[in-house]
C-alpha positions in Angstrom: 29.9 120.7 -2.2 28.2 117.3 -1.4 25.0 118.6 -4.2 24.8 118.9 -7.4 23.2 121.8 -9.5 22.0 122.5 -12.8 24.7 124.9 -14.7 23.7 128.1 -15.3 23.6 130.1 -18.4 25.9 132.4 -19.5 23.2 135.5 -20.6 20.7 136.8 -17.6 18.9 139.4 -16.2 18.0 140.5 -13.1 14.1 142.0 -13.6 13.8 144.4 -10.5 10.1 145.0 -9.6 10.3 147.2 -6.4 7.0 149.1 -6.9 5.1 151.5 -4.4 2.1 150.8 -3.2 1.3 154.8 -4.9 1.0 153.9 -8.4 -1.6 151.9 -9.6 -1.9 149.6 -12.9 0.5 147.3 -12.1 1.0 144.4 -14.4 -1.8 146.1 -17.1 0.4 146.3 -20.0 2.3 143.0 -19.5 2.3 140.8 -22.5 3.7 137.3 -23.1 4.4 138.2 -26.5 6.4 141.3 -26.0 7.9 139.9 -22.6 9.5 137.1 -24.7 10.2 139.2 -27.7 12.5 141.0 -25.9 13.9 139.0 -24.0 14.9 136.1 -27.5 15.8 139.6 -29.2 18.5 140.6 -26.2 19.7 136.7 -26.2 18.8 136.4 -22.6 18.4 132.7 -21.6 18.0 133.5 -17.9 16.1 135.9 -16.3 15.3 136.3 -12.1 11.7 137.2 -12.1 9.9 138.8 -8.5 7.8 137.3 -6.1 8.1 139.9 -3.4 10.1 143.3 -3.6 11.5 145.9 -1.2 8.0 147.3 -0.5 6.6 144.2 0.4 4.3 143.4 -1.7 3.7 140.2 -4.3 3.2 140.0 -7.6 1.0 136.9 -7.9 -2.0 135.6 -5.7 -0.3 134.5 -2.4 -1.9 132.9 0.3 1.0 134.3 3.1 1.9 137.3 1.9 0.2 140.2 0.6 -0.7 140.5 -3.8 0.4 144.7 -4.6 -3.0 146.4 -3.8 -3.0 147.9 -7.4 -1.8 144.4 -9.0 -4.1 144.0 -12.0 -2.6 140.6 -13.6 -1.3 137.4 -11.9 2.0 138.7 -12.9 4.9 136.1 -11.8 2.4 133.3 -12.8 2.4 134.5 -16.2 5.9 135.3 -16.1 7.1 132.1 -15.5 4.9 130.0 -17.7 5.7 132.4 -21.0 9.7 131.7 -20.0 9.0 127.7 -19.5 7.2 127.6 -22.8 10.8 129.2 -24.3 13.3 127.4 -22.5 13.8 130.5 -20.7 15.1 130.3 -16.7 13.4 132.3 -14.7 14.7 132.3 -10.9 13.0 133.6 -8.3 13.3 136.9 -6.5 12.4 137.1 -2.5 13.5 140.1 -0.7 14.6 139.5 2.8 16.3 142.4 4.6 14.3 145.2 3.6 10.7 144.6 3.7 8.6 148.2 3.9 5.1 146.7 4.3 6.5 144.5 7.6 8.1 147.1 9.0 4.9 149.2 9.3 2.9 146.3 10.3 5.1 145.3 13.0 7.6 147.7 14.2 8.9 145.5 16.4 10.4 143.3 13.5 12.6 146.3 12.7 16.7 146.0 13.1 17.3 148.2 16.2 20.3 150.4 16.4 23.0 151.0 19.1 21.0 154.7 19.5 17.9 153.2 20.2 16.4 154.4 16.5 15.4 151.5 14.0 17.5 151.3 11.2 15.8 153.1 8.6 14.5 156.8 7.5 15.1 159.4 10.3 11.3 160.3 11.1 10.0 163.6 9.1 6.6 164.8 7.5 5.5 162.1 4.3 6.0 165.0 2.4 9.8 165.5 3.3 12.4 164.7 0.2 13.9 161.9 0.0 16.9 161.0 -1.1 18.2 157.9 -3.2 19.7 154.8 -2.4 19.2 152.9 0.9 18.0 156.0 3.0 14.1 155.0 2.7 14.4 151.2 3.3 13.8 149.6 6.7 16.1 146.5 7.9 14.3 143.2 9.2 15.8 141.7 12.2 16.2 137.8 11.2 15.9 137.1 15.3 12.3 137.8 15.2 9.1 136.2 13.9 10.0 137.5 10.4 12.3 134.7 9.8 9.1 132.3 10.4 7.1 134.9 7.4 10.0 134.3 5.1 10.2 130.3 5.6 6.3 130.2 5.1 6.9 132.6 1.8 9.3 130.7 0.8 7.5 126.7 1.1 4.8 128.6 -0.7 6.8 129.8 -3.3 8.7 126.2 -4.0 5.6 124.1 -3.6 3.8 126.3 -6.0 6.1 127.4 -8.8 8.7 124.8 -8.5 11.8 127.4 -9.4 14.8 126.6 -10.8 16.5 129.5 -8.1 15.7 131.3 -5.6 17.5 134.9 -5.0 17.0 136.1 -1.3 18.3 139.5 -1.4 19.5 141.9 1.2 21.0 139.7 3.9 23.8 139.4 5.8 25.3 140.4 9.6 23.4 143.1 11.4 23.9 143.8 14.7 20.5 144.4 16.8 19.1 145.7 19.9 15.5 145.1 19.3 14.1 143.1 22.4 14.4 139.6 21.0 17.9 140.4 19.9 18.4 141.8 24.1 16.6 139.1 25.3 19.2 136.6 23.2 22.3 138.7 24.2 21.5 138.2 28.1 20.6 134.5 27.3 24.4 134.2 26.1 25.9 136.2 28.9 26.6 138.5 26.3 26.9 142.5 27.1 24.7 144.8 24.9 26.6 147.6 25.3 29.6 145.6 23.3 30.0 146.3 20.0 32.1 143.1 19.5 29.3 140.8 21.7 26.5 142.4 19.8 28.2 141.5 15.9 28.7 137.7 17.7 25.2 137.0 18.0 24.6 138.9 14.4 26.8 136.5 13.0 24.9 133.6 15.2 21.4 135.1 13.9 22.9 135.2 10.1 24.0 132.0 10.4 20.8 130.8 11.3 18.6 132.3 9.1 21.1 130.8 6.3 20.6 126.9 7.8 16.8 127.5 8.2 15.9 128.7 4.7 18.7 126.6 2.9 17.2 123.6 4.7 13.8 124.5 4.0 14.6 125.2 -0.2 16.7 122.0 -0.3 14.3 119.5 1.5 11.8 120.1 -1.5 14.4 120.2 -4.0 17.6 119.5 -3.4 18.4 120.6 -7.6 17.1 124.6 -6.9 19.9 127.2 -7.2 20.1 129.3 -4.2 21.6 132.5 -3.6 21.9 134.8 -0.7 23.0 137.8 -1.5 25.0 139.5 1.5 25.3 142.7 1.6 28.3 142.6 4.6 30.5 140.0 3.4 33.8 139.5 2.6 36.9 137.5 1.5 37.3 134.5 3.9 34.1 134.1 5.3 33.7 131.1 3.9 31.6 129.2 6.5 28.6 131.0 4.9 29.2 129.1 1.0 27.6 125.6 2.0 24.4 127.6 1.9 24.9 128.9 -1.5 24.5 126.9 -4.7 26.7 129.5 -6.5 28.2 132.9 -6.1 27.0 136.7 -7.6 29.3 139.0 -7.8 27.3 141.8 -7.7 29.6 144.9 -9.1 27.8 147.4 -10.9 30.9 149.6 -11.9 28.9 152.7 -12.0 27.1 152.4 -8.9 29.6 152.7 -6.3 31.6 149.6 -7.0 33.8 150.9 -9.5 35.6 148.6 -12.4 37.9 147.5 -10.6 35.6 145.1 -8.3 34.9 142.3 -10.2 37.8 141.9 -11.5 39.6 141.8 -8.0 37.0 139.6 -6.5 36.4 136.8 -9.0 40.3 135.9 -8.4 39.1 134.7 -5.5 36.0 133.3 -6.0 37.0 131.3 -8.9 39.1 129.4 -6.8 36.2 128.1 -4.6 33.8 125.3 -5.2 31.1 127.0 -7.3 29.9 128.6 -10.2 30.1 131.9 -10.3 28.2 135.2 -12.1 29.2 138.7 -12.3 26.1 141.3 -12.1 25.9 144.5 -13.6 23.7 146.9 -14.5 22.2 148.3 -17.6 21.8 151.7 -16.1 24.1 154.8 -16.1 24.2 154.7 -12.2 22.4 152.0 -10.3 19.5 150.2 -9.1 16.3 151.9 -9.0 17.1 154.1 -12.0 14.3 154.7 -14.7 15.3 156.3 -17.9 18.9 155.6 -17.5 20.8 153.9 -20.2 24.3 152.6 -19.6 26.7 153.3 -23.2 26.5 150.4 -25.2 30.1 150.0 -25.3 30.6 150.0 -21.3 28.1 147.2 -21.2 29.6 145.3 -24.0 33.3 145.8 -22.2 31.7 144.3 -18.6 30.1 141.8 -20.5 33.7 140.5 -21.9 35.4 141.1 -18.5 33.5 139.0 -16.6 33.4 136.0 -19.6 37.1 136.3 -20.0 37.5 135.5 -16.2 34.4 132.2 -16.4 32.2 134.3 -15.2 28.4 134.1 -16.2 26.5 137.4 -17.0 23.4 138.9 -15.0 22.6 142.4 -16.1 20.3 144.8 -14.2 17.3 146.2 -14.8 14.0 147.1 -13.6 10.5 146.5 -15.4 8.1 149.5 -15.4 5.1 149.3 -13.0 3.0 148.6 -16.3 4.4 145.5 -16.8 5.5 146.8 -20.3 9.5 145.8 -21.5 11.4 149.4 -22.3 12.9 147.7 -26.0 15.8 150.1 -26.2 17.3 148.7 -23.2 16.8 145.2 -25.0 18.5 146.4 -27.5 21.4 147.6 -25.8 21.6 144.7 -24.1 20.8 142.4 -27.0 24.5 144.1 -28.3 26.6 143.4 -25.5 24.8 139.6 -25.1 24.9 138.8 -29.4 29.0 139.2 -28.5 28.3 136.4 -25.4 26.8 134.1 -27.4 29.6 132.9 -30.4 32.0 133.4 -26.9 31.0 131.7 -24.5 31.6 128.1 -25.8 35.5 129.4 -24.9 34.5 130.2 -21.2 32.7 126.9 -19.8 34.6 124.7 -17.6 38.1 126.3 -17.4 40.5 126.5 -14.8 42.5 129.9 -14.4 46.3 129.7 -14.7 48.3 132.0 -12.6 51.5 131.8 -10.9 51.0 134.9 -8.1 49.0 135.3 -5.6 48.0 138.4 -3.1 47.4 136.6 0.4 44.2 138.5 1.2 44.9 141.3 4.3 41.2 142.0 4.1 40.6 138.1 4.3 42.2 138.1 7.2 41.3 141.2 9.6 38.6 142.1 7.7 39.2 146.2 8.6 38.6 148.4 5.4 42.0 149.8 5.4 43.5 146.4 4.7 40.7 146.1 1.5 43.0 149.1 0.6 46.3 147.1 0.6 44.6 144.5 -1.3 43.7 146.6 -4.3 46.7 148.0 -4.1 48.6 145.2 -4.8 45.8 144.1 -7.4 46.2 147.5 -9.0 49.8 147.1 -9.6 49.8 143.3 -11.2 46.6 144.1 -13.2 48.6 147.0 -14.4 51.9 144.8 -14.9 49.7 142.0 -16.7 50.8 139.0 -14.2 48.4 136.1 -14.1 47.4 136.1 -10.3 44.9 135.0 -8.0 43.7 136.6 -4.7 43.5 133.7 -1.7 43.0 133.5 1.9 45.4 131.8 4.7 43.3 128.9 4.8 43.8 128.1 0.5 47.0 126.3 -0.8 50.6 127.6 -1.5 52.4 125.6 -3.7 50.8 126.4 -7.0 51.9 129.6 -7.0 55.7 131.1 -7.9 55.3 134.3 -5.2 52.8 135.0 -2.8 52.3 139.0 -1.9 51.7 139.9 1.8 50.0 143.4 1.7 51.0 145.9 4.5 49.5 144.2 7.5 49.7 140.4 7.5 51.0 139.8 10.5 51.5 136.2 11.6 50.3 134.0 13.9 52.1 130.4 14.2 50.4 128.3 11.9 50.7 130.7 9.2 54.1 131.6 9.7 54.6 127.6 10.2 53.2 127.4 6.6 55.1 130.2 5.1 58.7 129.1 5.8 57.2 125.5 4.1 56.3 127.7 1.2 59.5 129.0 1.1 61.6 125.9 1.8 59.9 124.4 -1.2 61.1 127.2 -3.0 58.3 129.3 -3.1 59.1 133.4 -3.1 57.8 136.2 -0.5 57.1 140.0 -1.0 55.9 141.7 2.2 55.5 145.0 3.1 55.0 147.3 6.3 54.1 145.0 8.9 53.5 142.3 7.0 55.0 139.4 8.3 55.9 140.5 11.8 54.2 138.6 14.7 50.7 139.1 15.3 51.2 139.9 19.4 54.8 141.5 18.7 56.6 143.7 17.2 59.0 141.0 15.7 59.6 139.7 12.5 58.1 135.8 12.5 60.4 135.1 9.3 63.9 135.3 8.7 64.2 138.4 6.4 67.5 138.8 6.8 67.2 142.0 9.5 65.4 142.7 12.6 62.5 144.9 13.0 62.8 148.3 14.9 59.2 150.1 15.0 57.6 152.7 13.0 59.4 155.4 11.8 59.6 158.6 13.3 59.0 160.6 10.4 56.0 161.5 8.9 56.8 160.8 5.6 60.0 159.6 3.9 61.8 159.3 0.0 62.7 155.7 -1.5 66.0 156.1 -3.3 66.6 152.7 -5.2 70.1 151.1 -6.1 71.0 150.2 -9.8 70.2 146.4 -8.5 66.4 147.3 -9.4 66.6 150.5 -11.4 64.9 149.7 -13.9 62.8 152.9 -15.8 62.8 154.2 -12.0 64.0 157.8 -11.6 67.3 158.3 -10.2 66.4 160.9 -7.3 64.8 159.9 -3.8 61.1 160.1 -4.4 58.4 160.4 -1.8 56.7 158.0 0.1 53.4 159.9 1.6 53.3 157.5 4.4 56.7 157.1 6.2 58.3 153.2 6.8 58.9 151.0 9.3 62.7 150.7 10.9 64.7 147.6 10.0 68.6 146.8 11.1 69.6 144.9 8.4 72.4 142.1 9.2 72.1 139.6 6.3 69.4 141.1 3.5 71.1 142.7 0.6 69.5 146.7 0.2 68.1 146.8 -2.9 66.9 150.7 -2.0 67.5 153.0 0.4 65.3 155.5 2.7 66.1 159.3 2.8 64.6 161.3 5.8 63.5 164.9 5.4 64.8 167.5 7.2 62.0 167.6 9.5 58.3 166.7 10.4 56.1 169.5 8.9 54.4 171.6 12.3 53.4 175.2 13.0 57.0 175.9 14.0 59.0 173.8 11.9 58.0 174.0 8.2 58.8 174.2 4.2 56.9 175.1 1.2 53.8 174.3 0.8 53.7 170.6 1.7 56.7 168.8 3.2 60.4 169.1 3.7 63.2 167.9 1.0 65.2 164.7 1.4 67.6 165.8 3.7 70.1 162.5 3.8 70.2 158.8 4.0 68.0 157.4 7.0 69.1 154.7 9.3 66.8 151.9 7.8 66.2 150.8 3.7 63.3 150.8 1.9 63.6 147.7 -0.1 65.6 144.8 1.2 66.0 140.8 -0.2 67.1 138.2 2.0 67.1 134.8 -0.6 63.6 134.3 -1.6 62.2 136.6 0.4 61.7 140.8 -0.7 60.8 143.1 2.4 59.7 146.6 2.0 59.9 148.8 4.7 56.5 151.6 3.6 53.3 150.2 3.2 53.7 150.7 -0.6 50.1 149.1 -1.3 48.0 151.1 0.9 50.3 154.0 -1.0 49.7 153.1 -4.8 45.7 152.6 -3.6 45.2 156.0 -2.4 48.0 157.6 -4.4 48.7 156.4 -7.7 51.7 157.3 -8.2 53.2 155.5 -10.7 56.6 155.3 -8.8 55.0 152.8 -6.8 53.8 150.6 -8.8 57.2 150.6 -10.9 59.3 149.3 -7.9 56.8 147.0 -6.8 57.3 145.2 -10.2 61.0 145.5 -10.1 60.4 143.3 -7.5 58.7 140.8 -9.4 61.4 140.9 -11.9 63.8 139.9 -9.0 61.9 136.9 -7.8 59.9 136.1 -11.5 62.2 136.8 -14.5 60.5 134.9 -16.4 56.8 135.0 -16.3 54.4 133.1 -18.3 53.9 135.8 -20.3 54.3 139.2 -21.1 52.3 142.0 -23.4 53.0 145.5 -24.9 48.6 146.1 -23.8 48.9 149.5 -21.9 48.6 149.5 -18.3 44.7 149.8 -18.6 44.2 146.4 -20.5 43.7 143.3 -18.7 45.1 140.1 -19.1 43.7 136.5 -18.1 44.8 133.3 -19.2 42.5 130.0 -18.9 43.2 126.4 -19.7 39.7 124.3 -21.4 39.4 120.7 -20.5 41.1 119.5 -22.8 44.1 120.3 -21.4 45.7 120.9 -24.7 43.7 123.9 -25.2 44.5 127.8 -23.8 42.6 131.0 -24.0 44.4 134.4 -23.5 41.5 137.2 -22.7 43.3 140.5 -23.9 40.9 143.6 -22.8 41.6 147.4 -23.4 38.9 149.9 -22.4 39.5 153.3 -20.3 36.8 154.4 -18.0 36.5 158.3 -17.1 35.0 160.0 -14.3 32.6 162.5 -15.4 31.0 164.1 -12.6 30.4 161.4 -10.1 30.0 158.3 -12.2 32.3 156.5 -14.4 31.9 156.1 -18.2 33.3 153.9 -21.0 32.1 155.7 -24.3 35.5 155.5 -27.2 36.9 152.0 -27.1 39.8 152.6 -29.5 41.5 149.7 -31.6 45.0 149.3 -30.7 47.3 147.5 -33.5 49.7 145.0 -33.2 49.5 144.5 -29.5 53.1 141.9 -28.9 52.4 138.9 -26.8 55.0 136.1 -25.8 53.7 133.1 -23.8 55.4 130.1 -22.4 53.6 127.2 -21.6 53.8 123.8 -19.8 54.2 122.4 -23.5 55.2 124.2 -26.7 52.5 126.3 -28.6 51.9 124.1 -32.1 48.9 126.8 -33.1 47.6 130.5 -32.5 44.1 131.4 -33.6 42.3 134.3 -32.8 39.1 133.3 -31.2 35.7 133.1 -32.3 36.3 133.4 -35.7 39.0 130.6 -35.8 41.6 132.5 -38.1 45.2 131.0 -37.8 47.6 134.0 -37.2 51.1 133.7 -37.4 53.7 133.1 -34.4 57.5 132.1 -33.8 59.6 131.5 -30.9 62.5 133.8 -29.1 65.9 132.5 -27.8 64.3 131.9 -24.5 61.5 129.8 -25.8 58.6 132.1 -25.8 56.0 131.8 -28.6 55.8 135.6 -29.6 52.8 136.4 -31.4 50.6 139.7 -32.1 47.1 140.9 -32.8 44.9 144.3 -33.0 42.7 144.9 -30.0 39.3 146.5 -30.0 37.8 146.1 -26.4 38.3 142.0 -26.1 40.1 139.6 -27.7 40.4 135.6 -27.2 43.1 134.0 -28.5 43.6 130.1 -28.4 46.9 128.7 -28.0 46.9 124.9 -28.5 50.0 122.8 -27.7 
């Protein structure tokens, strides 16, 4: 990235303002006094602050948009001066995509579906329930004349307010069939009624609005953060990241992301050329939530997730249309960010170290099903405690000991071309399903030591594995809920075989309840290595995903084992703890995040409430250079530590929802 940027703090919050036009008093009961209070009390030293919100309306005397009608204080004025006065940094907060008060004053701005209907709430009486989430929001259509209001919002937010950041929110690739958007396809010799012509001009109109606004925010200052935060994106797409200054990785666990999305996404976007954040939320669900309080020790345990991984810290929440700051929601956040604060000096400028990698199925085909693979194979090396990263085709091999093909990489020529480099240069391969076939054939592009056949014919099929990778693994064929793919073997060495059933369950031909019992061996393996390179005939990712069956996951790491026996370290943590390991610049210096919590599902949200301390969790490490000290981070207490046969330092230490440990050498 040619530009520079200010760093950005470790402790933030994100101060949602979206308030209706319905309620009146807005911005009387803001106070400087209290606004700060809270905010020095909660240890927040960043906080995005709104000039317009989802309804549309301003929160400070603007000259091209439109003040809230009900606005009773030049609120975003005063906000910004009290945080300047307390070395506070306060961002900016511009909605983009959904914009209620634009969409009523000009329809015709309004994203346009394939139906014909704009995208937003079905028409029905004002009266008519409505239900959370994005239902009640309109879409702007960045090929219209709303582009030109946001660049005019935006010069008069810079040239006013100087920010440090802006944060457009609500962006990203929509296709459109408003008139300006059919006008454009025609223009292009493009044919509306494509699906795949209309997300090409989305893509061109994303792009777009990206160039115009970064231009626009640079060319006054070419210091101000910038953020656009996509709602469609995904791993690869990195064409988009010149136009950010850094990267949010919005991932509120209990709002539909779950806790396992941040932690899978920031392997990859620690390996790109910004800063990044992680967002949560302080609620018990999600945005837009009044009155809901997150459990202090789930915030607390996201808090240390996303520090452990170099991540910076924006919390959600969203200021009463009074203006007034609720102080039990500084509090809680005041607990979780008080922890932050004698960490963090551990978590700046660190490099990750890990010696896997999951090449990205999602990053390359981009359908949801291959997302699945991907977390699949995330699941299962989370679970194991490997040190990994998630890349894309595009990223460098040769720093990692195994790459992971999920399921359905399929190859083209350059990427098979720099896969057999990988290997020659001694790097190891597991692939599953179709992963490393051809992309236009049903051949294998790599020599894996068989040839391919096709899908099986059966349903579903059972996994019987040879005393080669037995390992805890039970002894009996167990089943695979989605059946393999056919491989002759001529070279590979079976490392487990494939049973058939006796049948494909129909109306005519059936047993028990579910399906039919291992009949005998199949005519293809499950499981086959041919030198560096493991080959699993089931798509054992997309599986463990949507399964769980621990079965999986156990095979998949007697893999590992094969190709990795000795990995740069190992842990007794249960299979719910994370591990990450980062090096500091001084090259000397490593920090091992250990992290134990268990989230439940209680009705439809997940909670973290009993964070147990586990005792005398086992750790041995092996490092570039020998470990000369442990101490157990922040506090600085030298623990004790000696080395095994194989030249591990072997250390342990008790565990109550994070723990750093420094390992000098």
């Amino acid at each position: 990235m040619a530009q520079k940027f200010h760093s950005i703090r470790f402790r933030q919050v994100h101060l949602d303002f979206h308030t209706s036009e319905h309620i009146t008093g807005v911005g009387k009961d803001f106070d400087e006094e209290q606004f700060i209070g809270c905010l020095q009390k909660a240890h927040i030293d960043t906080i995005n602050v709104f000039a317009m919100c989802h309804h549309g309306w301003s929160y400070f005397d603007t000259k091209v948009g439109q003040a809230h009608p009900h606005l009773e204080t030049n609120l975003l004025p005063r906000m910004l001066d009290a945080c300047k006065q307390n070395d506070i940094e306060a961002p900016i907060y511009i909605t983009v995509g959904f914009n209620e008060l634009a969409a009523r004053e000009h329809p015709d701005w309004v994203v346009v579906k394939p139906n014909g209907e704009p995208y937003g709430p079905p028409k029905a009486p004002n009266e008519t329930p409505l239900p959370s989430g994005w239902d009640g929001w309109h879409m702007l259509c960045m090929n219209s004349p709303y582009l030109q209001y946001i660049l005019d919002y935006t010069r008069e937010v810079m040239e006013r307010f100087q920010p440090i950041g802006i944060f457009y929110d609500i962006v990203g690739e929509y296709p459109c069939l408003c008139s300006n958007c059919r006008s454009r396809l025609k223009e292009l010799g493009l044919d509306e009624n494509n699906p795949e012509h209309r997300m090409q001009l989305a893509k061109q109109v994303y792009l777009n609005y990206l160039q115009k606004t970064s231009e626009l925010i640079w060319s006054i200052n070419s210091e101000t953060r910038l953020y656009h935060n996509c709602t469609t994106e995904k791993m690869g797409e990195k064409l988009y990241y010149p136009y950010y200054s850094h990267y949010d990785i919005e991932s509120l666990p209990t709002g539909g992301w779950g806790y396992d999305y941040f932690s899978s996404m920031v392997r990859y976007i620690r390996k790109q050329d910004f800063q990044y954040l992680g967002m949560t939320g302080k609620f018990h669900k999600s945005w837009g939530e009044f009155g809901g309080f997150k459990n202090p020790a789930a915030l607390r345990y996201e808090c240390q997730q996303m520090i452990s991984f170099g991540a910076r810290i924006c919390i959600g929440d969203q200021l009463h249309p009074s203006g007034h700051m609720d102080e039990e929601t500084y509090r809680i956040i005041g607990e979780a960010f008080e922890d932050v604060a004698v960490k963090e000096t551990w978590c700046h400028s660190t490099d990750s170290v890990a010696e896997i990698a999951i090449l990205s199925a999602n990053a390359l085909i981009g359908a949801e099903d291959s997302r699945t693979s991907d977390m699949g194979a995330y699941m299962m090396l989370e679970e194991g405690h490997y040190l990994f990263d998630m890349i894309d085709y595009a990223m460098e091999f040769s720093s990692y000991k195994i790459l992971i093909l999920p399921d359905q990489i399929r190859l083209t020529d350059s990427l098979k071309n720099k896969l057999e480099q990988y290997v020659a240069d001694g790097g190891k391969l597991i692939m599953s399903a179709e992963s490393g076939l051809w992309t236009e054939r049903p051949e294998f592009a790599l020599d894996v030591g068989a040839n391919f056949r096709g899908k099986s014919e059966w349903e579903k099929d059972y996994t019987l594995v040879s005393d080669l990778i037995a390992g805890n693994l039970v002894t009996s064929p167990f089943i695979n809920y989605e059946s393999g793919y056919k491989v002759a073997v001529n070279e590979a060495e079976v490392l487990a075989h494939t049973y058939r059933p006796y049948f494909n369950r129909t109306y005519g031909h059936f047993c028990s309840h579910l399906h039919a019992p291992a009949a005998e061996e199949a005519d293809y393996p499950a499981v086959i290595r041919h030198g560096n390179i493991i080959y699993i005939s089931q798509p054992l990712f997309r599986l463990y995903r949507n399964h769980g069956m621990q079965l999986y996951r156990d095979l998949f790491l007697q893999c590992v084992k094969q190709l990795l026996p000795e990995p740069v370290m190992t842990t007794s943590l249960p299979s719910a703890g994370k591990v990450n390991l980062t090096r500091l610049a001084t090259d000397n210096d490593y920090v091992l995040h250990l992290l134990y919590a268990v989230p439940i599902l209680r009705g439809d949200t997940q909670v973290i409430e009993d964070v147990p301390t586990l005792r005398d969790i086992s750790v041995r490490i092996k490092l570039d250079k020998e470990v000369t000290e442990v101490r157990l981070l922040p506090e600085m207490t030298e623990i004790p530590y000696d080395r095994d046969e194989q030249g591990y330092t072997r250390f342990s230490v008790d565990l109550t929802s994070h723990q750093m440990v420094l390992c000098h050498t």
